[in-house]
C-alpha positions as a Markdown table, in Angstrom:
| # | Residue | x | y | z |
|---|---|---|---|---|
| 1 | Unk | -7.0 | -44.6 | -84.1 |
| 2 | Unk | -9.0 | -41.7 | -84.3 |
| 3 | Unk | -10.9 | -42.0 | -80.7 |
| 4 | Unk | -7.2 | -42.5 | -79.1 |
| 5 | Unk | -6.4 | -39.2 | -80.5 |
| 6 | Unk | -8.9 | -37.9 | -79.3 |
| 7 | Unk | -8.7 | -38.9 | -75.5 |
| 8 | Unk | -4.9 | -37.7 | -75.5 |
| 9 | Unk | -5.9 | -34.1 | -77.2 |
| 10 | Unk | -8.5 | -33.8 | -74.4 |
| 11 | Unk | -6.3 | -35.0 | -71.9 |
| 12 | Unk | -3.8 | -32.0 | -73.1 |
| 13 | Unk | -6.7 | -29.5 | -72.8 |
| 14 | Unk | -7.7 | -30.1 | -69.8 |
| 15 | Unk | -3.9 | -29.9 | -68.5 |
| 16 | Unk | -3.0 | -26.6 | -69.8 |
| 17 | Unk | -7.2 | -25.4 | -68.0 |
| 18 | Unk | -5.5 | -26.6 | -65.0 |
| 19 | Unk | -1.9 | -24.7 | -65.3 |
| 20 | Unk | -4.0 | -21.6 | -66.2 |
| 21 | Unk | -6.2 | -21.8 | -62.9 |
| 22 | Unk | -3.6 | -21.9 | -60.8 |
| 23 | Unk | -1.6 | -18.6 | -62.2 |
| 24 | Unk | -4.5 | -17.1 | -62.0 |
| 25 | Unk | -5.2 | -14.8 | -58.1 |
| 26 | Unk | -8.0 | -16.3 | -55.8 |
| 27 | Unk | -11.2 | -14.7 | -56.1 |
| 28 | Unk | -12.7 | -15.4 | -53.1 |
| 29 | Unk | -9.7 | -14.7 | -50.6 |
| 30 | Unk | -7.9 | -11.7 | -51.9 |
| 31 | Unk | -5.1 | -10.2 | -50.5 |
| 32 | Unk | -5.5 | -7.2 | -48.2 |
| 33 | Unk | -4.2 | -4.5 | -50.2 |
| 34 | Unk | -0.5 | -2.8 | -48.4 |
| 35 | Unk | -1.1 | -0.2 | -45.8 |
| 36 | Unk | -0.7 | 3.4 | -47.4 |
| 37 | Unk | 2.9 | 4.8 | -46.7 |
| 38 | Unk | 3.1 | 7.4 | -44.0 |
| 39 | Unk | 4.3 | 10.7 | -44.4 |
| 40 | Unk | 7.7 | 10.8 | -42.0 |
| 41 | Unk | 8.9 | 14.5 | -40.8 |
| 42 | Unk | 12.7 | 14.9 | -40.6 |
| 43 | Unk | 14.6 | 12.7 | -38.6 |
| 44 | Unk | 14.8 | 12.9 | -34.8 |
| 45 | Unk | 17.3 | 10.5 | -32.9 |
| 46 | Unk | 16.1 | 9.6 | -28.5 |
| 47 | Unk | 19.1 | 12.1 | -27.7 |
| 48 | Unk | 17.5 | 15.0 | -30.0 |
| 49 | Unk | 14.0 | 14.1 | -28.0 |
| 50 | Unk | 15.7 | 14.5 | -24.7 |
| 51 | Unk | 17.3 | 18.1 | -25.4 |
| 52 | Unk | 14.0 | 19.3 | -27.0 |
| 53 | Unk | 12.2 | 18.4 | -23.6 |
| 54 | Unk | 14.6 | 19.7 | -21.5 |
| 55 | Unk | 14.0 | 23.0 | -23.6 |
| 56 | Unk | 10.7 | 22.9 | -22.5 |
| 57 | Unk | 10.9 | 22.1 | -19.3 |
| 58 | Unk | 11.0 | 24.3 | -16.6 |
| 59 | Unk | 14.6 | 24.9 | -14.6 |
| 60 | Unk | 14.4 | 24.9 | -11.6 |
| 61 | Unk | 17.1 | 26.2 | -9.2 |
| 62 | Unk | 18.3 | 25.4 | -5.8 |
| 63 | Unk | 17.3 | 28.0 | -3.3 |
| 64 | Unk | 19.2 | 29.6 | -1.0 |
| 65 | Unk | 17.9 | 29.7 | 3.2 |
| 66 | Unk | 16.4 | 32.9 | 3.7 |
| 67 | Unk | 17.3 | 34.9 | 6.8 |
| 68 | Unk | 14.3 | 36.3 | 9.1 |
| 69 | Unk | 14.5 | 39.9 | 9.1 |
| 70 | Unk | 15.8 | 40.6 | 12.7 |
| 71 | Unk | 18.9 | 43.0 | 13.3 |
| 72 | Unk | 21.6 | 40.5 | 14.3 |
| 73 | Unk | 23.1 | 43.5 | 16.6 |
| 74 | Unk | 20.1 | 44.0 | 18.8 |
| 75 | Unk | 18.1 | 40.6 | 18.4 |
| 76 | Unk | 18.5 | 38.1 | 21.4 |
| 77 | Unk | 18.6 | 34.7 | 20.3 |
| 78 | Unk | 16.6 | 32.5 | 22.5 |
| 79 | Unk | 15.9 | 28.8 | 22.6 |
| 80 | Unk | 13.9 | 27.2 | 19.7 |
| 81 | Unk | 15.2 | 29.8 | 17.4 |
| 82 | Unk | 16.9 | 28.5 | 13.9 |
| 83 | Unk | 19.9 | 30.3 | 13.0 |
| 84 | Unk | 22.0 | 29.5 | 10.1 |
| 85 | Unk | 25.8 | 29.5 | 10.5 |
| 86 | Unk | 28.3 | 29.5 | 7.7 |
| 87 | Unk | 32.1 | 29.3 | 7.8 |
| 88 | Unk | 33.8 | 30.3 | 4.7 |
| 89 | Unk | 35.0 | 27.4 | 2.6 |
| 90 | Unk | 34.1 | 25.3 | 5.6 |
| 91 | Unk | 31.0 | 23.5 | 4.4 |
| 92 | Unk | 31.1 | 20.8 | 7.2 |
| 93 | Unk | 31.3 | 23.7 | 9.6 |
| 94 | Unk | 28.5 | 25.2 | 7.7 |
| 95 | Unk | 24.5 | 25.1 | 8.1 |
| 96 | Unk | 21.5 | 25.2 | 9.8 |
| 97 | Unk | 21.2 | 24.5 | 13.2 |
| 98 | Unk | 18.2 | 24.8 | 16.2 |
| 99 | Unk | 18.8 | 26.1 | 19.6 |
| 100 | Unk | 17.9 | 23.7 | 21.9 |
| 101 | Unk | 15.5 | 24.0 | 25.2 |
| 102 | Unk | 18.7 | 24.4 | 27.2 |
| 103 | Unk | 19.8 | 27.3 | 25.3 |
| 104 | Unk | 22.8 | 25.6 | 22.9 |
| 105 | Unk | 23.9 | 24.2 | 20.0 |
| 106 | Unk | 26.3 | 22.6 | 19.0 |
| 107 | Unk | 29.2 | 22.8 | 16.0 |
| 108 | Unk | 31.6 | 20.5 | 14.9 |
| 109 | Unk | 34.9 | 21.0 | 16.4 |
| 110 | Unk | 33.8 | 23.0 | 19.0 |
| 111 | Unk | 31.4 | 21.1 | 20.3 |
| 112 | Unk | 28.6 | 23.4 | 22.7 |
| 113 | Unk | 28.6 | 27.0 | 22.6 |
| 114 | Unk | 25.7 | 29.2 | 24.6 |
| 115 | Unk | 23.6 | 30.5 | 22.3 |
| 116 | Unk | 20.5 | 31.7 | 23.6 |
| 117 | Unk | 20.7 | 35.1 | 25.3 |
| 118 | Unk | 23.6 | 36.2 | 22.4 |
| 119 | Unk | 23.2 | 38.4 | 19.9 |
| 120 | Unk | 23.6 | 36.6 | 16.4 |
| 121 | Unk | 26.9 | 39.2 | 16.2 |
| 122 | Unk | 27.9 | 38.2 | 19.6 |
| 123 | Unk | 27.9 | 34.4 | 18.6 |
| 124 | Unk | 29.6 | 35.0 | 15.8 |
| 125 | Unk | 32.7 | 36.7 | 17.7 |
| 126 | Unk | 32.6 | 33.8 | 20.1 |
| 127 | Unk | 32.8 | 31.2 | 16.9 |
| 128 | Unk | 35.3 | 32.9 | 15.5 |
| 129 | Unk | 37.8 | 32.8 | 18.6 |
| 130 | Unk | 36.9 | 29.5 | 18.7 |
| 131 | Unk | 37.8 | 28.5 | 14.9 |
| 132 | Unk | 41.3 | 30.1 | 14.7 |
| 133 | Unk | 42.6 | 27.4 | 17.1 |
| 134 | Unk | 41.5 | 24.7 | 13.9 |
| 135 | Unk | 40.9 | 27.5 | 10.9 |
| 136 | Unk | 43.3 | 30.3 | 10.0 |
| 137 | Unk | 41.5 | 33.7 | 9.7 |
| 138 | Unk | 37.6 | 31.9 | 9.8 |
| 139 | Unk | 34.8 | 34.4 | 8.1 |
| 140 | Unk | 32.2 | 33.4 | 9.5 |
| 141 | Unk | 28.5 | 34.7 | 9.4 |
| 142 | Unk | 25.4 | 33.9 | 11.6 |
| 143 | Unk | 22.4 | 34.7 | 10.7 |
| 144 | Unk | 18.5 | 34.0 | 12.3 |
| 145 | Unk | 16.8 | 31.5 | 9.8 |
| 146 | Unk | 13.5 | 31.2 | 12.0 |
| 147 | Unk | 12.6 | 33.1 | 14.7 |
| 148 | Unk | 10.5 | 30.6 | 17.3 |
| 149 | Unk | 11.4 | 31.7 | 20.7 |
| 150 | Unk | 9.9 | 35.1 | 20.5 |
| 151 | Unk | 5.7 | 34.6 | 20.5 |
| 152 | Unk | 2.7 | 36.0 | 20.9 |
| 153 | Unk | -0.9 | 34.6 | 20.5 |
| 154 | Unk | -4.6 | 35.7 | 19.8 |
| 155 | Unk | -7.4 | 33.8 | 20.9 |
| 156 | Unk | -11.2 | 34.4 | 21.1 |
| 157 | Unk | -13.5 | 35.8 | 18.3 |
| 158 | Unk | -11.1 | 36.6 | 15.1 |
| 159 | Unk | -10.6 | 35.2 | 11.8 |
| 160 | Unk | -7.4 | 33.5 | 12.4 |
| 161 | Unk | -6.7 | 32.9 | 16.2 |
| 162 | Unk | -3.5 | 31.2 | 17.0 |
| 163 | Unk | 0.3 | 31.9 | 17.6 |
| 164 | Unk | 2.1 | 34.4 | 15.8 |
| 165 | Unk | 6.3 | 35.1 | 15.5 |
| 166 | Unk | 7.4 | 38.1 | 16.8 |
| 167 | Unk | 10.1 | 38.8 | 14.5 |
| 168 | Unk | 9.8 | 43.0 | 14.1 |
| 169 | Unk | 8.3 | 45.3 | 16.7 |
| 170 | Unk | 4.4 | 44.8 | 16.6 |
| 171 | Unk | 1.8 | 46.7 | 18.3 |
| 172 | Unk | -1.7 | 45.7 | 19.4 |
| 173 | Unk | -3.1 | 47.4 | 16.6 |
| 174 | Unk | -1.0 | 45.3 | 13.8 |
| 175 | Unk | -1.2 | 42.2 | 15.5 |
| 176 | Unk | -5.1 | 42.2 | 15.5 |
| 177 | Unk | -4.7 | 43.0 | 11.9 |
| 178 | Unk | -2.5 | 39.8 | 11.7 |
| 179 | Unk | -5.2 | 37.4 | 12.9 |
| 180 | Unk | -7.5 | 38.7 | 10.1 |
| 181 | Unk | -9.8 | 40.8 | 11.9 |
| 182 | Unk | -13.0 | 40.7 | 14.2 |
| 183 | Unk | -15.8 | 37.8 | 14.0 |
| 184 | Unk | -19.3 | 39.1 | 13.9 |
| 185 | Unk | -20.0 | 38.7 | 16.8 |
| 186 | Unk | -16.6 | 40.4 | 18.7 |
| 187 | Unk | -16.7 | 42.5 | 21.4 |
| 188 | Unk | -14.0 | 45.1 | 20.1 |
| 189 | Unk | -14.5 | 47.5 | 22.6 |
| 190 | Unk | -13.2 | 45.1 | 25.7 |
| 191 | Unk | -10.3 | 43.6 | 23.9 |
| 192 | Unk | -7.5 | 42.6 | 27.1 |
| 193 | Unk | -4.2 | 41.6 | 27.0 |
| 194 | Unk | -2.5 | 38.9 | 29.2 |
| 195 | Unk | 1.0 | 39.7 | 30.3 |
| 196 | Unk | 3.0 | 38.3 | 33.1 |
| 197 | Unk | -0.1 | 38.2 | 35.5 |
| 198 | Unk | -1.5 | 41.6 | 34.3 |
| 199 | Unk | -4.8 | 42.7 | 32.4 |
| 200 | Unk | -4.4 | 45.3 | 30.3 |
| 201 | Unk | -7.5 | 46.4 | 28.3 |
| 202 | Unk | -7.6 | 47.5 | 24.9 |
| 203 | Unk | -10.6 | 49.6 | 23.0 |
| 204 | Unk | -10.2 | 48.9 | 19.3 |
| 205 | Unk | -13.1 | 51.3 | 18.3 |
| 206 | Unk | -11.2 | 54.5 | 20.2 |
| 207 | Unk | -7.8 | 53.6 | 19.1 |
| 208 | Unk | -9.5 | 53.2 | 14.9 |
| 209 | Unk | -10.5 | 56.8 | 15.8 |
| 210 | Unk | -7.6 | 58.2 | 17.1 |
| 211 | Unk | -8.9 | 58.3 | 20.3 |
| 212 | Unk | -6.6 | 57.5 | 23.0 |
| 213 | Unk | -3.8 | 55.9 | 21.3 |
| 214 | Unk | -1.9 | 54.9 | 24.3 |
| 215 | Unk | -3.6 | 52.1 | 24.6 |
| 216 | Unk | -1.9 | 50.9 | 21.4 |
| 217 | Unk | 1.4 | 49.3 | 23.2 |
| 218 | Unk | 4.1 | 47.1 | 22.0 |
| 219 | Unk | 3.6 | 43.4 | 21.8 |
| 220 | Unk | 5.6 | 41.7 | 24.4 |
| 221 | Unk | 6.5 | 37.7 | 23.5 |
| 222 | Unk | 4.8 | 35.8 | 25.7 |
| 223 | Unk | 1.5 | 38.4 | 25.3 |
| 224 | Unk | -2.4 | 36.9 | 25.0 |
| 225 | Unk | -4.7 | 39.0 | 23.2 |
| 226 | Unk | -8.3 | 37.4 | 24.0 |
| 227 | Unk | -10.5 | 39.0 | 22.1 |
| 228 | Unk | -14.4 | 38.2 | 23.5 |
């Protein structure tokens, strides 16, 4: 009697070992302890994001075609030239346009007007007779955008040879100063210029001293300067 009492205590101990255990946390594979919260800032929503960023962003606006500065009541247009025509509240009458090799453009609704060898005041009396058969009292402005029909061009021993607008009267002088000035090696004393079959020679170190100015002439389009 006594040794079954025994085996059924023992048999109650070592349940209630058992049911202790296993409330008990793992020792060898602990949990990994929570991340630390993080500190949030004040709320921002995607739409608050956007407008902050387009704070900071630069603005850029839509620029307007400049005009080259050429007086449109003594300039002669001339073919390869850009001129910019505008016809008020007419926007597909309106724009940018390039004078062709033959000398014309050409508009909507009016199809090909004679450009080159018109002032850009002159064209714009001719659009404007033109428009009132299609546009009652047209205001109309027309404008040079790029001068490319009037050149001139410096070759030899400068900085910067090449071809160079003639947009505003230029004299030998200004348009050597244009190509960057003299190599080391230039010959500035027997500078010529190339003009419809004539040589005409040019002394830069007399005309830097005053010294027969003269020789300090209007640039023609069409002009070389070779500089040796």
């Amino acid at each position: 009697m006594r040794a079954a009492v025994r085996r059924v205590t023992a048999f109650l101990w070592i349940g209630l070992a058992g049911l202790v255990f296993a409330q008990q946390p793992a020792r060898n594979n602990p949990e990994p302890p929570e991340p630390p919260a993080k500190e949030l800032g004040p709320a921002t929503s995607p739409t608050a994001d956007k407008a902050a960023d387009a704070v900071k962003a630069p603005v850029t606006l839509p620029r307007e075609p400049t005009a080259a500065p050429v007086d449109p009541k003594t300039y002669v247009v001339g073919p390869e030239d850009i001129l910019l025509i505008r016809v008020w509240r007419e926007g597909e009458l309106s724009g940018a346009v390039q004078v062709r090799p033959d000398g014309k453009i050409t508009m909507p609704l009016l199809g090909e007007l004679q450009a080159a060898g018109q002032t850009p005041e002159q064209l714009k009396a001719e659009v404007v007779e033109k428009l009132t058969e299609f546009v009652n009292k047209p205001e109309v402005m027309v404008q040079v955008q790029s001068v490319q029909s009037r050149r001139y061009y410096i070759t030899g021993e400068v900085n910067r040879p090449g071809a160079f607008t003639l947009v505003v009267p230029t004299n030998v002088l200004e348009a050597l100063t244009n190509a960057g000035g003299f190599r080391e090696f230039a010959n500035t004393k027997k500078i010529s210029i190339l003009r419809k079959g004539k040589i005409i020679k040019f002394n830069y170190n007399e005309v830097v001293k005053a010294k027969n100015l003269q020789q300090n002439i209007p640039i023609e389009s069409g002009d070389y300067i070779v500089v040796p």
